[in-house]
N, C-alpha and C positions, 0 to 999 in steps of 0.2 A: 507516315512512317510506322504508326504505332497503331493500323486501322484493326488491326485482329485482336486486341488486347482489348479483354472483356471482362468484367469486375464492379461490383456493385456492392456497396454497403446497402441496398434493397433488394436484391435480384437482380434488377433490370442493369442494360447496358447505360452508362453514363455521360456526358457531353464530357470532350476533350479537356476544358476547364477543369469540371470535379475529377478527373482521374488523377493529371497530370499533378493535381492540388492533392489527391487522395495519399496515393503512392507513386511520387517522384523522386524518393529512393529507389525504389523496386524498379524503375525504368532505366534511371542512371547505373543499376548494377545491370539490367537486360541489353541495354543498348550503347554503352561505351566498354563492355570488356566483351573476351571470349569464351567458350562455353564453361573453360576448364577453372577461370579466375571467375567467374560469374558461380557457379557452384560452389567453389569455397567461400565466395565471398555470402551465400545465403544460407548454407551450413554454419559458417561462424554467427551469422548473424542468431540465426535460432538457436544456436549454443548458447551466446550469451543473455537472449532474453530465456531461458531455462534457468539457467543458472541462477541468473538475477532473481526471477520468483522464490526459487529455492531461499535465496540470502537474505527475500523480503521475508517469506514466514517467517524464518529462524530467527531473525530481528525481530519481529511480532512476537512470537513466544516467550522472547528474552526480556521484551519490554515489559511482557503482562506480568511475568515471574517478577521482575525486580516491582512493580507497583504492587504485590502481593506480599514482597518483604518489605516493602516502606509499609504497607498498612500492618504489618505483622509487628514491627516494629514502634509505629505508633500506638498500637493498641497495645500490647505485651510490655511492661513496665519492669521486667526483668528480663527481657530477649539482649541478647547479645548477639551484636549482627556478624556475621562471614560471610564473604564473597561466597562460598561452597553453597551456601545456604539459599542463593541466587540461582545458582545454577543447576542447581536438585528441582528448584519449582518450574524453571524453564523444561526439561525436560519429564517433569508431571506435566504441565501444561501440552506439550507437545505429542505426549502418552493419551490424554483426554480428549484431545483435538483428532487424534486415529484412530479411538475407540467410537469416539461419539459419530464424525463421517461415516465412519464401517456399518456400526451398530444400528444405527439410527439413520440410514442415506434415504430409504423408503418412508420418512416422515419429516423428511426436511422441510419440506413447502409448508407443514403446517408447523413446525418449530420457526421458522422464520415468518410466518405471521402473528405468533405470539410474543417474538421479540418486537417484532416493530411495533405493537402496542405496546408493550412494556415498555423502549424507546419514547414513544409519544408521550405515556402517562406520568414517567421516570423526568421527564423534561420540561414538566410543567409543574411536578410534585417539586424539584427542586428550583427552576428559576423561582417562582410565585414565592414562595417563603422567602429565598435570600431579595429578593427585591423589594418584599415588604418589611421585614427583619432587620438588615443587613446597615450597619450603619453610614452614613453617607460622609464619604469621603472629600478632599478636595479634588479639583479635576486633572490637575495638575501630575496625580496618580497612576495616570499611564502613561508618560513621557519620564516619568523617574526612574534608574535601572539602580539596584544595587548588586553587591558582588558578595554572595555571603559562604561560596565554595572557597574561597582562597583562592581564586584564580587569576592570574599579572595583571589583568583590564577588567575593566569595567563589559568592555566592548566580547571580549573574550570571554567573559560568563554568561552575558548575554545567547550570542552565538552558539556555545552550548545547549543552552537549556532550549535552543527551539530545535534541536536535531529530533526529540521525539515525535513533536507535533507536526514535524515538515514531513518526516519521514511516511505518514501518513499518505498524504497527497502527492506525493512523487509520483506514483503510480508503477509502478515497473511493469505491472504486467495490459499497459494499454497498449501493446503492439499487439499481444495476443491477442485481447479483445477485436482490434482492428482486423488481424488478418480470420479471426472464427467470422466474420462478419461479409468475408468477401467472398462474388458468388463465383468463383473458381479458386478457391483458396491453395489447391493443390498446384495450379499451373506455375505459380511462383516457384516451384525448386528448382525449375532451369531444367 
């Protein structure tokens, strides 16, 4: 049924298994609708993963700015904090982040090899001291939750506080990646 359809996360053509495995969405919109609902349905689809990346940045930006006024705040012994003040750094950040891609796009490869040593070196300057340093606690430490926002639960401040760390890993834009990776990427728009 589906012998023409050619697609590879290497080049090559793939056994019925990994495709069917790969993109059995993209088949279920090719081959249970018609041309006219198969095209809106892969238009919205790539609307909403744009969008989404869009909403991941701007969430990145948001996050870096507000850990910029927590350390602004921890550090500054006279700062008085405003929401406004959050959202100025969010939008510096987001100003530095277009300057620096634009400015600087012909030497990314070798800025991004001087972060990832900086990463490595940053990663071991800090575990190694808090490990030797760091005083040892009971173990019981990481099964204990406290609630020190004011928040109705226990359970409920929990759940908060890992919205930044998740939001990480969610990944939003792994459909993108998937489909830059297939070797007819264009035949999908129906």
């Amino acid at each position: 049924m589906y012998s023409n359809v050619r697609y590879s996360t290497t080049g090559s053509v793939n056994s019925h298994h990994q495709k069917s495995r790969s993109f059995s969405a993209i088949l279920l919109v090719r081959g249970a609708t018609n041309k006219h609902f198969r095209t809106r349905c892969l238009q919205l689809t790539g609307w909403l993963c744009a969008i989404g990346w869009q909403v991941y940045l701007a969430g990145v930006c948001f996050m870096i700015g507000s850990i910029l006024q927590g350390l602004i705040a921890l550090n500054g012994e006279n700062y008085e904090w405003h929401n406004w003040h959050g959202t100025l750094l969010t939008i510096a950040v987001i100003a530095f982040s277009i300057v620096f891609n634009t400015a600087l796009a012909s030497r990314l490869p070798l800025i991004e090899g001087m972060v990832l040593i900086l990463h490595i070196a940053g990663f071991f300057g800090i575990i190694i001291p808090l490990w030797v340093m760091a005083p040892r606690a009971h173990p019981r430490i990481l099964i204990e939750f406290t609630n020190n926002g004011g928040w109705s639960s226990t359970g409920l401040s929990a759940m908060i506080g890992l919205t930044a760390p998740l939001s990480v890993l969610i990944g939003y834009d792994c459909s993108v990646h998937m489909c830059r990776s297939t070797h007819q990427s264009n035949w999908a728009r129906g």
